[in-house]
VOGU-3710 file (C-alpha; in Angstrom, 3 decimals, decimal comma):
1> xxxxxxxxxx> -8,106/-11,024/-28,445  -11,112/-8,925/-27,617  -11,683/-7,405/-24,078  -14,588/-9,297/-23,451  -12,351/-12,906/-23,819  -9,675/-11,341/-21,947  -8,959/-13,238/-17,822  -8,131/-9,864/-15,552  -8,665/-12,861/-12,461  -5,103/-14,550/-13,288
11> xxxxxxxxxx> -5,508/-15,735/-9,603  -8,505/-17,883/-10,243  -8,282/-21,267/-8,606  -6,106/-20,411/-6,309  -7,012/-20,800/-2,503  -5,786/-18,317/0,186  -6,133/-18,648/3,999  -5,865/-15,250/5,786  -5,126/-15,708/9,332  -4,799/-11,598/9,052
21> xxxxxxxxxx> -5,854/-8,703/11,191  -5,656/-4,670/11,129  -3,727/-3,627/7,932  -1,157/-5,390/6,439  -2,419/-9,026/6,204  -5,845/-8,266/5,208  -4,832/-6,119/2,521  -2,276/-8,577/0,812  -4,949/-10,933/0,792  -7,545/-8,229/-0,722
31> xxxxxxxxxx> -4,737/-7,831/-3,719  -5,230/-11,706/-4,062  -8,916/-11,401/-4,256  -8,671/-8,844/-6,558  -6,672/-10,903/-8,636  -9,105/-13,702/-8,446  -8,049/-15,730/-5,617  -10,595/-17,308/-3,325  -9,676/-15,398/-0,084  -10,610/-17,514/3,129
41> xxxxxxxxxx> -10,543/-15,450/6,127  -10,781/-16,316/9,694  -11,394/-14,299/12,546  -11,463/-14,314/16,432  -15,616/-14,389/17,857  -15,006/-10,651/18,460  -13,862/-10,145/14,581  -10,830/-8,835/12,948  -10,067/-5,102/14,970  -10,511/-3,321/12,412
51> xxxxxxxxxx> -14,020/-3,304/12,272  -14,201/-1,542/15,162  -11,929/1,283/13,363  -14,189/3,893/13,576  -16,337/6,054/12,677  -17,703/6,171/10,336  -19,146/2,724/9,746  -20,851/1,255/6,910  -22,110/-1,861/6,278  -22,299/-3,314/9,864
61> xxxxxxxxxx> -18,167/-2,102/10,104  -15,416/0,525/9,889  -14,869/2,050/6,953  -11,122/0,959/7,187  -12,486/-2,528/7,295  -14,734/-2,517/4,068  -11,763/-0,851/2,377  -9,586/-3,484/3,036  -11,640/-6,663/3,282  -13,626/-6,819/0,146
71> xxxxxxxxxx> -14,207/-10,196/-1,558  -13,585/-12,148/1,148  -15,420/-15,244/2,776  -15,461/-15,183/7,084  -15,025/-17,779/9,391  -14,478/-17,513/13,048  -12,461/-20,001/14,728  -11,057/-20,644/18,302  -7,602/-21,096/17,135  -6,975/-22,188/20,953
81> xxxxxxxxxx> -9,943/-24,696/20,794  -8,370/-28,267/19,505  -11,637/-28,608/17,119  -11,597/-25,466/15,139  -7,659/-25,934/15,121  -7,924/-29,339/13,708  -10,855/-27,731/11,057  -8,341/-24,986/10,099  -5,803/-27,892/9,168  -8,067/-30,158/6,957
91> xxxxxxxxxx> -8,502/-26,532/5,262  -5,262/-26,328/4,766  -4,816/-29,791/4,007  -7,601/-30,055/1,331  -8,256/-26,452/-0,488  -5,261/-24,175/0,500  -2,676/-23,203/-2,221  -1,421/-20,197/0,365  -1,608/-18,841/4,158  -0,677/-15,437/4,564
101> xxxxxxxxxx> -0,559/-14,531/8,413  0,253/-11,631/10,837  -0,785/-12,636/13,925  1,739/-11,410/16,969  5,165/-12,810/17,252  4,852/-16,573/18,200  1,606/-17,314/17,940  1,337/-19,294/15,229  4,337/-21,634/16,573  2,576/-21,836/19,440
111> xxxxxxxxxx> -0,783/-23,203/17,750  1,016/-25,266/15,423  0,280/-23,479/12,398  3,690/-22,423/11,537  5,324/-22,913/8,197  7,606/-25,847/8,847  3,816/-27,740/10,605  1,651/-27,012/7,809  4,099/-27,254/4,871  4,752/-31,044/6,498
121> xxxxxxxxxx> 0,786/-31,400/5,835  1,119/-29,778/2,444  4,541/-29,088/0,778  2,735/-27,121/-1,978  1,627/-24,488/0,269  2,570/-20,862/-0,336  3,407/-19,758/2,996  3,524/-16,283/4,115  4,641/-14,438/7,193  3,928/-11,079/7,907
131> xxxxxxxxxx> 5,715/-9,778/10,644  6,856/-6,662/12,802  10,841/-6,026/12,909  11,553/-9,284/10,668  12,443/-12,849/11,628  15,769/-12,556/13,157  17,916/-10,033/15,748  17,016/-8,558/19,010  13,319/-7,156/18,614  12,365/-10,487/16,165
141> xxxxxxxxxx> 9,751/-11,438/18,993  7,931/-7,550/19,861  4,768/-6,294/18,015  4,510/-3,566/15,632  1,832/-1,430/14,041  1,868/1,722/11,073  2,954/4,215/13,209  6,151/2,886/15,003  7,712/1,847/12,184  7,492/4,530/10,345
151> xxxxxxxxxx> 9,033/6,068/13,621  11,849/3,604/13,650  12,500/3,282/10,189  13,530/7,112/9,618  10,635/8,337/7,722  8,955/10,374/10,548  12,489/12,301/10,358  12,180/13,452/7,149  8,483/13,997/6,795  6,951/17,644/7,604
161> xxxxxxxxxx> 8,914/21,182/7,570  12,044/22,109/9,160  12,180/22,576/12,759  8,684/20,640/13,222  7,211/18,047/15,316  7,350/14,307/13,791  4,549/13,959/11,350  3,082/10,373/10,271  2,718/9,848/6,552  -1,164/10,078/6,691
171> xxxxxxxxxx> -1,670/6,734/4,376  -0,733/3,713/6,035  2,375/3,141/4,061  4,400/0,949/5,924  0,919/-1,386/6,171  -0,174/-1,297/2,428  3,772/-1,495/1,067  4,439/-4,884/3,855  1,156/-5,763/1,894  2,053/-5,244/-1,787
181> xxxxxxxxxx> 5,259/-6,634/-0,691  3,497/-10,467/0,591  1,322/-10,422/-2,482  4,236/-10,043/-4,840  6,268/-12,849/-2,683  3,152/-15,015/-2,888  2,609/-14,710/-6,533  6,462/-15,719/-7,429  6,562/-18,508/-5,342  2,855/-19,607/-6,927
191> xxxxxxxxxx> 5,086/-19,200/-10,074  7,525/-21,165/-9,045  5,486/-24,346/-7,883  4,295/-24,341/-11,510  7,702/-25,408/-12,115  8,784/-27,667/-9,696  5,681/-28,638/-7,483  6,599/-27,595/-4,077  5,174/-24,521/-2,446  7,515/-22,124/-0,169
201> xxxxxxxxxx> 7,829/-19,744/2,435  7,721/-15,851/1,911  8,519/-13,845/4,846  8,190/-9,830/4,911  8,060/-7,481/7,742  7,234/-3,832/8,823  10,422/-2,453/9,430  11,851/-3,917/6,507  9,432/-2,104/3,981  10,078/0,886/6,098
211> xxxxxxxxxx> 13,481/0,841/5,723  12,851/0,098/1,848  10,633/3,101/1,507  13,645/4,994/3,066  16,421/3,559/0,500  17,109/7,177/-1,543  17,228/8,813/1,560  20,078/6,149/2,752  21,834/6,419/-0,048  22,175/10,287/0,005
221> xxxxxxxxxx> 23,176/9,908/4,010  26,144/7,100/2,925  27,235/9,290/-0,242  27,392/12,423/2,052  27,603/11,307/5,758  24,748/14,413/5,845  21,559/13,039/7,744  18,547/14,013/5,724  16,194/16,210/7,077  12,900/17,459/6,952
231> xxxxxxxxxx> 11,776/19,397/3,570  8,451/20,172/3,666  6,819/19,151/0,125  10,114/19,346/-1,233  12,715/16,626/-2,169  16,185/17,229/-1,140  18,327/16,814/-4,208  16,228/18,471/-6,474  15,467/22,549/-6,308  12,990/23,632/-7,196
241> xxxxxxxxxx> 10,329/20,857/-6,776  7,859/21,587/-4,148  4,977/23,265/-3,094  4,026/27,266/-3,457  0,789/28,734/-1,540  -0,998/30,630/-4,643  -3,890/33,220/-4,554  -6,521/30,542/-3,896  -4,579/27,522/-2,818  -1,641/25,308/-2,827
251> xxxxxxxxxx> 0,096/23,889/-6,481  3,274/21,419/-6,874  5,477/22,884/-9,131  8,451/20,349/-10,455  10,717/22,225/-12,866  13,496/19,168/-12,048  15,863/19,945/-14,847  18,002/23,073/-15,900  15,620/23,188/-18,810  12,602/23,023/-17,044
261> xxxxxxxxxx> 13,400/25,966/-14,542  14,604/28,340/-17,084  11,113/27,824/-18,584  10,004/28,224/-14,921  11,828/31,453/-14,803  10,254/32,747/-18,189  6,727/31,998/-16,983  7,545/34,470/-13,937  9,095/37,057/-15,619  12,827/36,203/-13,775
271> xxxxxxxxxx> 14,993/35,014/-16,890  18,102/37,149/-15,162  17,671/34,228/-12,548  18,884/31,185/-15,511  22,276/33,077/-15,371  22,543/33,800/-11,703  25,135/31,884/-10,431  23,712/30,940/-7,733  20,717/29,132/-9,333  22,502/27,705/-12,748
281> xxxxxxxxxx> 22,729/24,100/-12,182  20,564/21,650/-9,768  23,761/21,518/-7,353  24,001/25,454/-7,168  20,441/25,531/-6,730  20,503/23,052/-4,111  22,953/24,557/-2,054  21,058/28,379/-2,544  17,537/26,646/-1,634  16,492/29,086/0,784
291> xxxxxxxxxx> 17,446/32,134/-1,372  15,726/30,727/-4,212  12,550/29,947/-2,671  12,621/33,161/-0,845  12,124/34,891/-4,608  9,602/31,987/-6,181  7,286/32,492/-3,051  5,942/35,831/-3,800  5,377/35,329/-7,430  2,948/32,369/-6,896
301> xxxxxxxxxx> 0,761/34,617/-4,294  -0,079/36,567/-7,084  -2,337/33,920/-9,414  -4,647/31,324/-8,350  -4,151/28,058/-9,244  -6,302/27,583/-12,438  -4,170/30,367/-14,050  -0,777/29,150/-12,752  -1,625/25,796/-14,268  -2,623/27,146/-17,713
311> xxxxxxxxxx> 0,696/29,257/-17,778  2,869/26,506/-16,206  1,364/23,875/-18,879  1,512/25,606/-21,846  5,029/26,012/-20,954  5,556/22,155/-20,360  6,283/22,701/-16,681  5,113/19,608/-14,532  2,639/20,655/-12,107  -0,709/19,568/-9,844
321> xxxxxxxxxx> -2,879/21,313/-7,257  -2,966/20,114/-3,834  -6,485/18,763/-3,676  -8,047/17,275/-0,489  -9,706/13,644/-0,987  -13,035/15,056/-2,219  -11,362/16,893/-5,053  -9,664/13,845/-5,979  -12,481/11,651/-6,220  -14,467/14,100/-7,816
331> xxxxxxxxxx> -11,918/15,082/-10,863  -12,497/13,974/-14,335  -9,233/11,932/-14,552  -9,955/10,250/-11,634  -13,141/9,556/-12,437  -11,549/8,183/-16,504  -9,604/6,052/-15,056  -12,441/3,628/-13,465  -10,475/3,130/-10,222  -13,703/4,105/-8,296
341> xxxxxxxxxx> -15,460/0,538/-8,382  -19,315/-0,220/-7,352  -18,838/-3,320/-5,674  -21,828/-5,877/-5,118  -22,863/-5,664/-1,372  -20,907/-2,172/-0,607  -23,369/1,078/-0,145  -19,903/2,638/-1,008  -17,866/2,411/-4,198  -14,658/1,131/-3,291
351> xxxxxxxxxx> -11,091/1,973/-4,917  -9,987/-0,963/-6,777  -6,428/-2,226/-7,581  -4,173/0,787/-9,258  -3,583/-2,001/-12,168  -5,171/-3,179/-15,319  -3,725/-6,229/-17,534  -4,671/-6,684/-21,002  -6,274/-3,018/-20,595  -8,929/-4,097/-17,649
361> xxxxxxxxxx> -8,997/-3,618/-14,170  -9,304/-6,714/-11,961  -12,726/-6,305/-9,832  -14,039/-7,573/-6,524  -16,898/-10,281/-5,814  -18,682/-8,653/-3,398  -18,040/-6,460/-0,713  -16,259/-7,365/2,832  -17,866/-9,865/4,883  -19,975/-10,049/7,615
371> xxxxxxxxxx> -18,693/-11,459/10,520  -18,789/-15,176/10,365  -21,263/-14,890/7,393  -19,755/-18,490/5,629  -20,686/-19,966/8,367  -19,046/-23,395/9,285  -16,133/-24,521/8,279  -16,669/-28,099/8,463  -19,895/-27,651/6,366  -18,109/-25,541/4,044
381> xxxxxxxxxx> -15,515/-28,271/3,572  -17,934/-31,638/3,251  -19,408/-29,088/0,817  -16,668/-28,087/-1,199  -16,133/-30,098/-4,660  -12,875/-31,609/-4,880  -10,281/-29,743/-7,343  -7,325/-29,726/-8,951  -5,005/-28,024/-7,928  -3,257/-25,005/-10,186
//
């Protein structure tokens, strides 16, 4: 089959309703989009937050918002107001295949648009929740954003160097993973229905992707009864695999293997260090970290990074500079790879998904909505053709 027939919009046909704000909701329903889904979003009259994230702005919103928004249709709804309510559920009723929410703990019981309510309207709906701490135990009912959980999850403890203040993960991790984590829950249970018919409910959480992203570092605390700590840019297991200031800059050097460090050691003109007893195997060299590093620092302030990297490559040693978000953008792989994505609408290109099937990269619509810019739902539904559904 040639590229050109190829579908990268496996998703097509399929309806979603975002009843999504901030991070997490809006960008599981951006991976749907991507992947072809009709993504129907509805907002408050003040609009989602986010597009008041900023600056910068562009567009008429927050950066954060266009990056997280794209390919989208808006609606705003009083959710409260028994008219828009009741046009929300003949949406449901009549296009939906999946609702994906995250609104705050209860509020969607308390509106009536709850699984168990609109699953009784349509049993083949994909139903999503998105919440903070997860659906059961003591904190089930409290809100939660980025930045706590990655606080009460663990991973501010082992993030930034020894001795240091907590430091936040600068991406939104815990956000973006709950994300990935609904879209992939979505897409089985989509799956699934194929089979049998009826829809289903997903439910994901904050803290539990938090605690996910923290699973090697739980398993090295209930093998050892050790609690990790803070390393840095290194990885505790593995020595030497970390970060060394050079003559011009910072490079990531991961020689991860006996092999690979006695080819480290050649490259810096140490081989008496492969027989040192203290550095001979990944345990030894784990237990003599600070030694260790104490004799790789120096050597790396003597080269800049371009010649470290031709040395360290031509050697096979796994290795990257520490480049700031320009850099990245900017760099010829980066650039090969076609993850940058003009986007119709957007004065910005946009990254796309980091995924390609059949060799091509799913790509957005258009650009992240204007506020309201579909505007009425009841004329978008007397409008709508009827379908059938996937």
């Amino acid at each position: 089959m040639d590229a050109g027939a190829r579908q990268p919009h496996p998703l097509a046909g399929i309806t979603v309703v975002e009843l999504g704000h901030s991070v997490a909701g809006p960008f599981a329903c951006q991976i749907l989009a991507d992947l072809g889904a009709q993504v129907i979003k509805i907002e408050k009259g003040a609009g989602d937050d986010a597009r008041h994230w900023g600056p910068p702005f562009v567009d008429g919103a927050s950066a954060t918002f266009q990056a997280l928004n794209r390919g989208k249709r808006s609606f705003t709804l009083d959710l409260r107001g028994p008219d828009d309510r009741q046009a929300l559920l003949d949406l449901v009723v009549a296009q939906a295949d999946v609702v994906v929410q995250n609104m705050r703990p209860g509020q969607v019981a308390e509106l009536g648009l709850d699984a168990a309510s609109l699953r009784a309207l349509q049993p083949r709906l994909v139903y999503c929740n998105m919440g903070a701490f997860g659906a059961a135990g003591p904190l089930a009912d409290r809100p939660g954003y980025d930045p706590l959980m990655q606080a009460f999850g663990g991973i501010m403890s082992v993030v930034g160097e020894p001795g240091g203040a907590p430091v936040r993960v600068g991406p939104s991790i815990v956000d973006m993973g709950c994300g990935l984590w609904a879209a992939l829950g979505v897409v089985s249970l989509l799956m699934r229905r194929q089979q049998t018919g009826e829809g289903g409910v997903v439910d994901v959480s904050l803290l539990e992707t938090s605690i996910g992203w923290m699973s090697l570092f739980s398993a090295q605390f209930l093998a050892s009864g050790t609690v990790p700590a803070k390393n840095g840019s290194g990885q505790a297991g593995i020595v030497p695999y970390r970060a060394y200031r050079t003559a011009d800059g910072d490079l990531v050097v991961a020689a991860g293997n006996d092999k690979l460090f006695a080819a480290l050691c050649a490259v810096l003109g140490h081989p008496e260090w492969v027989v040192d007893e203290r550095f001979a195997s990944n345990p030894a060299r784990v237990g003599h970290a600070a030694g260790l590093y104490a004799l790789l620092e120096p050597c790396f302030l003597q080269r800049g990074n371009a010649e470290w990297m031709a040395l360290l490559e031509s050697a096979g040693i796994p290795c990257a500079p520490v480049q700031d978000v320009a850099q990245m953008l900017a760099h010829e792989q980066t650039q090969a790879i076609g993850l940058l994505q003009q986007v119709a609408g957007s004065s910005i290109p946009l990254v796309g998904l980091p995924l390609c099937l059949d060799g091509l990269r799913p790509t957005a619509s258009h650009a992240a909505p204007a506020l309201g810019e579909a505007g009425s739902l009841r004329q978008f539904l007397a409008e709508s053709l009827p379908r059938e559904t996937p």
